[in-house]
Each structure stands twice: as C-alpha cells, then as structure tokens.
C-alpha positions as CSV (number, residue, x, y, z in Angstrom):
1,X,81.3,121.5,183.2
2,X,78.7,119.9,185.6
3,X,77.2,123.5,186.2
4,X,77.2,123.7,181.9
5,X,75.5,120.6,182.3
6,X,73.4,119.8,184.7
7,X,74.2,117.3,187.5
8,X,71.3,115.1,186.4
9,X,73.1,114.3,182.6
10,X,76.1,114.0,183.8
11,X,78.6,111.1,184.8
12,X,82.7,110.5,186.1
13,X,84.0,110.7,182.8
14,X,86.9,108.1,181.9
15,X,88.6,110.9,180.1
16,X,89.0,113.7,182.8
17,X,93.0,114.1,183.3
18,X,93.1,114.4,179.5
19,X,92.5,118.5,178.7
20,X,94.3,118.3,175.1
21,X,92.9,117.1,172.2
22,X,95.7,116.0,170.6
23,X,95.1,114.5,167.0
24,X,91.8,116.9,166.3
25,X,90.5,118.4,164.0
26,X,91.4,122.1,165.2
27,X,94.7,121.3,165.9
28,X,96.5,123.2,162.8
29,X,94.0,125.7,161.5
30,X,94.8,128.8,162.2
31,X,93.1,131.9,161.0
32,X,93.8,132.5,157.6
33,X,90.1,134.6,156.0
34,X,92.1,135.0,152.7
35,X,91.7,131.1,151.8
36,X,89.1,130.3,149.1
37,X,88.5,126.4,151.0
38,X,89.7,125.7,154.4
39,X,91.2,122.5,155.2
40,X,88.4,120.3,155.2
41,X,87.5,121.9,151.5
42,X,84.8,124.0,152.1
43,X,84.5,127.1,150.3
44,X,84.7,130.2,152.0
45,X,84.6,128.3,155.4
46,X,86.7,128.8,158.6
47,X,86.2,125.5,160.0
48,X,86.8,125.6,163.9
49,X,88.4,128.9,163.6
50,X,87.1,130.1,167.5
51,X,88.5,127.0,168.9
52,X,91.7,127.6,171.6
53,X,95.2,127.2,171.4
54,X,96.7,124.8,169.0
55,X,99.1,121.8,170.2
56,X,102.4,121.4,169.4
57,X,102.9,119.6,165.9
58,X,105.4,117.2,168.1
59,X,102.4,116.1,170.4
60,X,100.3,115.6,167.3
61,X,103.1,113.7,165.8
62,X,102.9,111.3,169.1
63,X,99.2,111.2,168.6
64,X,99.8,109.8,165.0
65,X,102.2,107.3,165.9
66,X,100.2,105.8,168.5
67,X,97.6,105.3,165.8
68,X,99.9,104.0,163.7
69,X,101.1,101.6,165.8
70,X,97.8,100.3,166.7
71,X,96.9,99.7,163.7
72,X,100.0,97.6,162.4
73,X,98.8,95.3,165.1
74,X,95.1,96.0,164.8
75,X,93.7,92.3,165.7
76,X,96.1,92.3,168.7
77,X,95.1,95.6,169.6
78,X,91.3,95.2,169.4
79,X,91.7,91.4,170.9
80,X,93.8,92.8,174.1
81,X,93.6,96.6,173.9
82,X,90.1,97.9,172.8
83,X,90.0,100.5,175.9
84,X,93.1,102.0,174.4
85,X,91.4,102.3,171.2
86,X,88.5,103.8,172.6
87,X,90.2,106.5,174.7
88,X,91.9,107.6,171.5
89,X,88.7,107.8,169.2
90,X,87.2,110.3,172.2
91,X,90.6,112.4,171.6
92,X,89.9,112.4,168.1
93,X,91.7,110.2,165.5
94,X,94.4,112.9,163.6
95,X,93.2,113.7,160.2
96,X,95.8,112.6,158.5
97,X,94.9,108.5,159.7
98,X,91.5,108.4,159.4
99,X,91.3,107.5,155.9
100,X,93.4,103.9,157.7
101,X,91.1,103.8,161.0
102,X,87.5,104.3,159.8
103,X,87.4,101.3,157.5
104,X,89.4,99.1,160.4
105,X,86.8,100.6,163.5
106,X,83.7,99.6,161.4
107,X,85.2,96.2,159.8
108,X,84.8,97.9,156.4
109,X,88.3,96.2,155.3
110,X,87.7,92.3,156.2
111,X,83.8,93.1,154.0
112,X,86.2,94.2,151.2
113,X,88.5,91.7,152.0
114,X,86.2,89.1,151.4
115,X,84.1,90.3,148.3
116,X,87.0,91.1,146.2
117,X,85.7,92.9,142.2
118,X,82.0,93.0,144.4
119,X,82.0,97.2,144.1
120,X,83.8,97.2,140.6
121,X,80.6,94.5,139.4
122,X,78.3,97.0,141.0
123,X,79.7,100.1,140.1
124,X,79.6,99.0,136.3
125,X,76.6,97.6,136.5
126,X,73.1,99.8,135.3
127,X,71.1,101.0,138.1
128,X,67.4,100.5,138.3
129,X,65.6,103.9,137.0
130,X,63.7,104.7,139.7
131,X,66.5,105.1,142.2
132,X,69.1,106.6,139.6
133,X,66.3,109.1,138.7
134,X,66.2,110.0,142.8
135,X,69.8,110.1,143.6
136,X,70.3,112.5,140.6
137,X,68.1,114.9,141.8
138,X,70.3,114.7,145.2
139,X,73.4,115.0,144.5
140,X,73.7,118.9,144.5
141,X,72.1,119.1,147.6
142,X,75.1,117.2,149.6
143,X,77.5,120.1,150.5
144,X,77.3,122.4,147.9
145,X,80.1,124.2,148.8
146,X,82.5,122.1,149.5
147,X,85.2,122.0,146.5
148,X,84.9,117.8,145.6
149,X,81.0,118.6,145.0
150,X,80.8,122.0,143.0
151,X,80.9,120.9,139.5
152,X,77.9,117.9,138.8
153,X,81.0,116.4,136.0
154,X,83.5,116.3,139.1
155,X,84.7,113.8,140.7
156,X,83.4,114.2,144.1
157,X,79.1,114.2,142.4
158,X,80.1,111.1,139.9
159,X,81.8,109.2,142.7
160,X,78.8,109.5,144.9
161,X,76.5,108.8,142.8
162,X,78.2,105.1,142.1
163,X,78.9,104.8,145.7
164,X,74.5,105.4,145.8
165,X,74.0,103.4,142.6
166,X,76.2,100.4,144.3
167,X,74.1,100.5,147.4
168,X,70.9,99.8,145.8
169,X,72.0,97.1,143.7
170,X,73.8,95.4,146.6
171,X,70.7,95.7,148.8
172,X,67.7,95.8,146.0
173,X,64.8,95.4,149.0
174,X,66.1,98.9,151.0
175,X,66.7,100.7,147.8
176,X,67.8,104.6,148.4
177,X,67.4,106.6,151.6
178,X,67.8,110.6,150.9
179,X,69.9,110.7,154.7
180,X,72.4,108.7,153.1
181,X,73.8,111.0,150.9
182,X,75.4,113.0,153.4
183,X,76.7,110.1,154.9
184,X,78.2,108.9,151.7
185,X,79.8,112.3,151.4
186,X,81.2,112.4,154.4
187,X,83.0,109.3,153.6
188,X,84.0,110.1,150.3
189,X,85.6,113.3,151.8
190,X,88.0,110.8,153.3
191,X,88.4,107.7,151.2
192,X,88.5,105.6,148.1
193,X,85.2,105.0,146.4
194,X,85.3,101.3,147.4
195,X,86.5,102.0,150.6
196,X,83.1,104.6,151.6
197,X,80.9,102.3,150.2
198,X,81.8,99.1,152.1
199,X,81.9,101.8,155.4
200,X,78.3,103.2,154.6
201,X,77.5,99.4,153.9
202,X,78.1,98.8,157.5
203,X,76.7,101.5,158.5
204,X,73.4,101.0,157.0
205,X,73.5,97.2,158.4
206,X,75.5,96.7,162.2
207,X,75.2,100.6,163.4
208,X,72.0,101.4,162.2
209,X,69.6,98.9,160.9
210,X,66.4,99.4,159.9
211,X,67.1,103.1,159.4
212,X,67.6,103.7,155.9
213,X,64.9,100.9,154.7
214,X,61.6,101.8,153.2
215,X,59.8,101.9,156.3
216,X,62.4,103.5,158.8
217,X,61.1,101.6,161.9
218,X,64.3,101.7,163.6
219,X,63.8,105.3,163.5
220,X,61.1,105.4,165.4
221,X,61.9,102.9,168.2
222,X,65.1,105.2,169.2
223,X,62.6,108.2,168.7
224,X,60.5,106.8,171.7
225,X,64.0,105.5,173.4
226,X,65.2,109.0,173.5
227,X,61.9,110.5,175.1
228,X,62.0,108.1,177.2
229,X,65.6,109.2,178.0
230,X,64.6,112.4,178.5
231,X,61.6,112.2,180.8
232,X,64.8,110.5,183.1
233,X,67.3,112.5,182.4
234,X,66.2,116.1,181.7
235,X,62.3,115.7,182.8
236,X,61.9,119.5,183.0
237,X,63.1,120.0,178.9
238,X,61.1,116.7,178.6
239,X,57.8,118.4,180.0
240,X,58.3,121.3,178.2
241,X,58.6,119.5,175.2
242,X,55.1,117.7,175.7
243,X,53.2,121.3,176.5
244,X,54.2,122.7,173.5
245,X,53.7,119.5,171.3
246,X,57.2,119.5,170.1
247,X,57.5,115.0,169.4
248,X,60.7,113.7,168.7
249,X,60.2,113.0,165.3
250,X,60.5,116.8,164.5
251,X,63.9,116.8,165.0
252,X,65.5,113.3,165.8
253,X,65.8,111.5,162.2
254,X,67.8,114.8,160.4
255,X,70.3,114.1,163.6
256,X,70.4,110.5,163.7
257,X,69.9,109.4,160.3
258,X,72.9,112.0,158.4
259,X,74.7,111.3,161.9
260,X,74.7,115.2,162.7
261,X,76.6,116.0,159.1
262,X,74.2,118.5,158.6
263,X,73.7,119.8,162.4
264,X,77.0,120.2,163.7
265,X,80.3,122.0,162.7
266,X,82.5,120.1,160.6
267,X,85.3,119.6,162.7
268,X,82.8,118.2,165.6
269,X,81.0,115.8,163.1
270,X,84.3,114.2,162.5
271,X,85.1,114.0,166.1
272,X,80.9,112.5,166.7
273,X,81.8,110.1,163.7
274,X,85.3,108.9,165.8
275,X,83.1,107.9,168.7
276,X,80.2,106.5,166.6
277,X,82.3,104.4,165.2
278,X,84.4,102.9,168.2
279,X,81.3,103.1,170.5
280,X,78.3,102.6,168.3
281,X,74.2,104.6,168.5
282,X,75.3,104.8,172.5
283,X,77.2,108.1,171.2
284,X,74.4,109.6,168.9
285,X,71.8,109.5,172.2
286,X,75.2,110.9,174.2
287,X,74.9,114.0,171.5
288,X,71.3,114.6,170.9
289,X,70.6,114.8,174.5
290,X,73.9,117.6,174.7
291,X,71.8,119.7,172.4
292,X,68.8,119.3,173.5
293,X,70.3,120.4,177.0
294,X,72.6,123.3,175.4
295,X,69.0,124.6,173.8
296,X,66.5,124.2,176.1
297,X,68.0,123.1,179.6
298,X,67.8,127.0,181.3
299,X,64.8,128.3,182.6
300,X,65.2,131.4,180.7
301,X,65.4,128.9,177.2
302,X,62.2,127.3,177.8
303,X,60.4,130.5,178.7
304,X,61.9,132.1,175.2
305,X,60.0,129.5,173.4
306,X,56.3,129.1,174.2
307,X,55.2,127.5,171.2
308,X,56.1,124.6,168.9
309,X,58.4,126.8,166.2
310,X,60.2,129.0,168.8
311,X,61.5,124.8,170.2
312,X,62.1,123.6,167.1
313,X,64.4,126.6,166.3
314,X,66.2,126.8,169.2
315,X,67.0,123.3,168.7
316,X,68.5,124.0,165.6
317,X,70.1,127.9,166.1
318,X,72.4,126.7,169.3
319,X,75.5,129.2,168.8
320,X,78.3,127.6,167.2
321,X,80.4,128.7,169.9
322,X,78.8,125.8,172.2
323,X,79.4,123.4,169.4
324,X,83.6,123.9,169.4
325,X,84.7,120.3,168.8
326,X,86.9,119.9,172.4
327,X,84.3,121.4,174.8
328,X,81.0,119.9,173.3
329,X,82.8,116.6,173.0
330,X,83.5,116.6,176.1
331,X,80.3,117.0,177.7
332,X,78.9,114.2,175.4
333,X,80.7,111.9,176.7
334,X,80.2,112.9,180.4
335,X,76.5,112.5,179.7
336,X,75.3,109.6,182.0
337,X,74.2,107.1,179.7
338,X,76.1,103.0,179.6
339,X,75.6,100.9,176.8
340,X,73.0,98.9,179.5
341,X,71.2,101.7,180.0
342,X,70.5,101.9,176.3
343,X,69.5,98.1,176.1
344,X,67.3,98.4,178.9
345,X,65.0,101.5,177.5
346,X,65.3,99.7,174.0
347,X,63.7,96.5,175.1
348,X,60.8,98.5,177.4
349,X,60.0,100.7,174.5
350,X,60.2,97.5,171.4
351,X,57.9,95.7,174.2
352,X,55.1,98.7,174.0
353,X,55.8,99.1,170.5
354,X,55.2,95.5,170.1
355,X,51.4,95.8,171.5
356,X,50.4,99.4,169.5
357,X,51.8,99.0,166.6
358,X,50.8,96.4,163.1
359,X,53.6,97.5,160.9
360,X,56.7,95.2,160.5
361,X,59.0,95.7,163.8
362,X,62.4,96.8,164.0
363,X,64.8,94.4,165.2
364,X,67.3,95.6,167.4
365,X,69.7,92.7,167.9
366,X,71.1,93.1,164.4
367,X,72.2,96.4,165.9
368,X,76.1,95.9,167.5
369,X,77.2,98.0,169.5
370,X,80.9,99.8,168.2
371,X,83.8,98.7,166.6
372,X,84.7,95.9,169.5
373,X,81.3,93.9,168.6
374,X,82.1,93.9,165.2
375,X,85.6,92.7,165.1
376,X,84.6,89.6,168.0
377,X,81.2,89.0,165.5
378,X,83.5,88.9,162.0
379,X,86.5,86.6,164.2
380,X,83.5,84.3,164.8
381,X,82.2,84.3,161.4
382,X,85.8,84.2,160.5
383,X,86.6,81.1,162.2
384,X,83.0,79.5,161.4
385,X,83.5,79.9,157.4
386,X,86.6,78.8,157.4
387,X,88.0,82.2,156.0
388,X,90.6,83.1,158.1
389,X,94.1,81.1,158.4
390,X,94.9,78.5,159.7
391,X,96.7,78.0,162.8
392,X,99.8,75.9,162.6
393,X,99.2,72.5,163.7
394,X,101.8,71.2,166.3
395,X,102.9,67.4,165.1
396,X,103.5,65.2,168.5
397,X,105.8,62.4,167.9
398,X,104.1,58.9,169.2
399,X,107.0,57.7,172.3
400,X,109.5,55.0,171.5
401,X,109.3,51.6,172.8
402,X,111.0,51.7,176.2
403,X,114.0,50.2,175.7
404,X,115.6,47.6,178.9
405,X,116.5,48.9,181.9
406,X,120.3,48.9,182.2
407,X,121.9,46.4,184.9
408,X,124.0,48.0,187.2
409,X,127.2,46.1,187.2
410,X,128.7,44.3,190.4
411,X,131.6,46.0,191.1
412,X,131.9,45.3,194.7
413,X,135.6,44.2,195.9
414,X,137.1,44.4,192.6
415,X,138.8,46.3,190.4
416,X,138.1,48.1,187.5
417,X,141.0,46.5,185.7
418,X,139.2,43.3,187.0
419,X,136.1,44.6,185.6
420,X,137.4,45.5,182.1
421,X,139.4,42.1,181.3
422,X,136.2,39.9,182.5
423,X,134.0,41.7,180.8
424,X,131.9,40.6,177.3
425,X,133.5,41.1,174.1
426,X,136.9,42.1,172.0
427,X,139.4,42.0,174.3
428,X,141.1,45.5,175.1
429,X,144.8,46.2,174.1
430,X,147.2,46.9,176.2
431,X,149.6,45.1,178.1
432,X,148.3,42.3,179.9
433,X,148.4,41.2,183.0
434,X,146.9,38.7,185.3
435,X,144.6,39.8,188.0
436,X,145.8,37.8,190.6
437,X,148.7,40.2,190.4
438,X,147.3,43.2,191.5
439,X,148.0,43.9,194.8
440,X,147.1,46.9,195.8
441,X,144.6,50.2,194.4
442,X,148.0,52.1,193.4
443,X,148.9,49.1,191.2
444,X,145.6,48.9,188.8
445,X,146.0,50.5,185.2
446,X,143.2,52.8,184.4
C-alpha cells in the first residue's frame, strides 16, 4: 500500500490488523445484472459489484450489534469511548444502522430534540420565490436514476424540495447553495425528512461553515490549505499542477462542497460520509489528496497530461477499480495528515488571506472538528442552558448534638450482684439477698 501510495502521503495507520470490512457497504451484493435498482436504488446500477469476497452475514451480524450497543449508551460511549466509535466509522457503519448513527455522530438528534414542531412550522410555511424558483429547477438534476427521484410528483423530489425550502427559511441570510442538493439527497436516501434536514443543518453550520453561504469564502481558504498541502506532501503533482495552470478551484469545490456524492462510487461515498462525520473536514483533505495521488502521482500520469484539460480529466476519469470502497478507504486514512496538521496550514493560509484579500473572511473556529467536538460543545451548552437534567441532589443530614459521654461504672472488688442491687432505680425481682452474704464468686446470682 505504501508503494500504491507513496512513502511521502503516507502514515502508521491505527487500523492496520483490521483487513475486513465488516458492516460495509459491499458486504451482501452479489452479482445479480438482471435487477432493475441495486441495493442502494439506483437504476440499472451494480454498485460495488468488483469489490472482493463478501463476509459472513454472522460477522456482519457482530458488526451490528456492536453498533447497537453503542448507541443504547451513546453519551457513555462518546464521554468514555469515542476511539471505539471512531475505529468503527473507518470500518464502515452497516447499512442497516446508519439511519440511527448519522443523526447521533453529527448531534442532529439533541437539534431536533430541542426545536420540537421547528421543521413541521418550516416545512408548511411558503418559501421566498427566488429560492423556490432555483431549487425547482434542481431537483431533477440530483440522481436522476436513482428510483426515490425519477418521477418530479414522488416522494423522493417533493421531500427534497421541503427539506431545501426549510433550509432557507431557517437560515434566510445563506439562502440556497446548488451543492446542497446532493447532500440533501444523500440524506434523504437514508432518513426521515426531519431527520436529513437537522443533519444537513449541521452540516452546513459545525462541519462546513461558510461553504454554502453567498460568498463561499470557506471554500477558498481550504482551496489554498490544500495547495499548500500538496506543495508538502506530493510537491512533484503540486509542481506539475502550477506548470500547467491547473488551481484548485477547478476541481476542489464539486469534491468538497457535495462531499464526493457526485465523484465517487456510491458505496465509497457512504463509507467518506462515515468518516466525515466521526472525524470531521480532516477526512475530505485525507480523500482529495488520495485522488489527486491515484491520478497524477506516476511519472507516466503527469507526462499523459501536458496541458490544463488532459489534468483536469484525469482527475475526474480515475478507474473505478481504484475507487473500490475497502482499498481506497484505506489508503485515505493512511494518508499522513493529524487534525494539528490541518489547524496549523489553516491559520498560515487565513493569516495571508487576511492581508490580500477585502472581502468578508471566513472564520474557521466555528468549524469543529467530528462528532467528539460536537457532543462535548452541545454537553456544554447543555449544562449552560439549563436543558439537560438535572442531577440528583444528595441531602446531608446536619449531626446530632453529641450526647454525654457514658461513665464507666466502678466495678472494682465487687460483685455484679453488688452492682445490680446498689444501683439507681426500680429495684429488680428476684429473691433477695443481703450482700454481706456472698461469700465467694460461685455464690453470686447472675
């Protein structure tokens, strides 16, 4: 994989001893031409079809069950066991669960949780012209042929377009962004209508702010993050690039902005989106520089394109055999990028973007980083508004007045008989007897 690689992009991987992919999205496809839709309900597709052996449907059932139980227990798990969590997204979560995990990995269920009737208001409500006028011209454009969005009167083409609608109500000063369509498709695919939109609400607002607003500046600060990237990671691709004038902003925002929906085989955008979510932007930089290696990172690549339209379409004609969701996942996440590595390049590139540029600036601390950062940032909001509840308070008792010591009683050279009949009090029955009389230790009544 290193060789596949290159030794400069790649990095120990947490992940190596794990060769299955247990839970994925190849896992029980088979060949089969004579269906009209595969499994993910595309038309005519064979979705991951030239992927390798299966797993047994007993390991996938132990893949679900983990899931399962993790997410009975989510705040415990994400509070104690969030590298658990994280090792499973990179295996891929199993089909069948990720309508349950996306919307607890992005925090999409406590933003439903607390706006209860918020999407039915919005849903209901009459959108602003402009933007309904837009979106409707979209809507056949977002997979075509997949079976929820053949017929405009179907489910799948009205449910998007109130999932749109609610989106530019909710956030009136961002309006509509044509990359989200996809996005909202993709989530549709897999849940309720209330459900995607509170998703592609935080998608839009902690992965990827400032990327679907009017003036996309978030765009182009990770445009000049991932040249920068490059020029350290791959600087041979990265010089090529310059000669033949092929900038990031050619190809970058069709990746990053529909998440790779529209670049990638289906099976590996769900396993991108598993990662995305858990892991945040760190993973889309982790896959755009695996492509840009896969197209251009040979000697013989490069010298195939000399000019700026033989890049561009290698860049977007890699063979899909190189896409297959288990290898290509895995060299994405063996590409050498950390989350600090990210930070760093971000705040050298906002710094020079800061002194060239007039426009508004994007602002890259409203950006969190995965599924961990938004679960500790909503406990803290959580505990700050007063919204989540409340811990049971543990009553302490004030102490009692200390009550007399107790005097020991003198009961040196006598008896206990002694004791008891000169004692304080009723006097005990029993036969009496003087205690003078007692003679000896055998004679005393006890």
């Amino acid at each position: 994989m290193a060789q596949a690689l290159g030794e400069d992009l790649v990095q120990p991987s947490e992940l190596q001893d794990d060769s299955s992919s247990l839970g994925s999205d190849s896992e029980l496809s088979g060949p089969c031409p004579y269906r009209q839709a595969d499994r993910y309900g595309f038309i005519g597709g064979s979705s991951a079809e030239l992927g390798r052996g299966y797993p047994p449907a007993d390991l996938i059932r132990q893949r679900e069950m983990k899931w399962v139980e993790m997410t009975s227990h989510w705040e415990k798990t994400m509070s104690r066991r969030y590298k658990k969590v994280k090792m499973q997204c990179r295996k891929g979560i199993p089909s069948a669960l990720r309508a349950r995990c996306w919307p607890l990995l992005c925090g999409a269920h406590v933003c439903q949780k607390n706006s209860p009737g918020t999407y039915q208001e919005l849903a209901e409500a009459p959108g602003e012209p402009q933007w309904m006028e837009t979106i409707g011209r979209d809507l056949h454009r977002q997979f075509p042929l997949h079976e929820m969005f053949v017929s405009p009167q179907g489910h799948g083409q009205q449910g998007l377009l109130q999932i749109l609608k609610a989106y530019t109500l909710y956030r009136p000063e961002q309006g509509y962004c044509q990359a989200q369509g996809p996005v909202a498709a993709v989530l549709l695919m897999h849940l309720p209508p209330e459900e995607a939109f509170w998703c592609l609400v935080q998608i839009c607002e902690l992965y990827l702010p400032g990327y679907y607003g009017p003036h996309m500046e978030a765009v182009q600060l990770d445009a000049e993050v991932f040249m920068a990237l490059l020029r350290r990671l791959l600087p041979r691709v990265h010089k090529h690039l310059q000669q033949v004038g092929v900038g990031p902003l050619l190809y970058l925002p069709e990746w990053f902005l529909c998440l790779f929906a529209r670049s990638l085989p289906f099976p590996t955008v769900l396993r991108v989106w598993d990662a995305f979510l858990s892991e945040g932007v760190k993973v889309l930089f982790r896959v755009g520089l695996t492509l840009v290696r896969l197209a251009l990172g040979t000697t013989e690549q490069r010298l195939a394109c000399p000019g700026l339209l033989e890049t561009l379409g290698a860049l977007r004609a890699i063979p899909p055999t190189q896409l297959q969701e288990e290898s290509f996942m895995s060299q994405v996440h063996s590409v050498a990028l950390s989350e600090q590595d990210l930070q760093r390049e971000i705040k050298a590139q906002l710094a020079r973007l800061s002194e060239s540029k007039s426009g508004p600036l994007p602002q890259p601390k409203a950006r969190l980083a995965g599924a961990q950062a938004i679960f500790e940032a909503q406990q803290l909001a959580g505990v700050r508004g007063g919204t989540r509840p409340e811990v049971p308070r543990i009553v302490v008792q004030p102490p009692e007045e200390p009550r007399p010591p107790r005097r020991k009683p003198q009961t040196r050279g006598k008896t206990f008989h002694g004791l008891l009949t000169r004692s304080k009090g009723p006097p005990i029955e029993g036969p009496t007897r003087s205690h003078r009389t007692s003679t000896s230790f055998l004679d005393t009544r006890f």
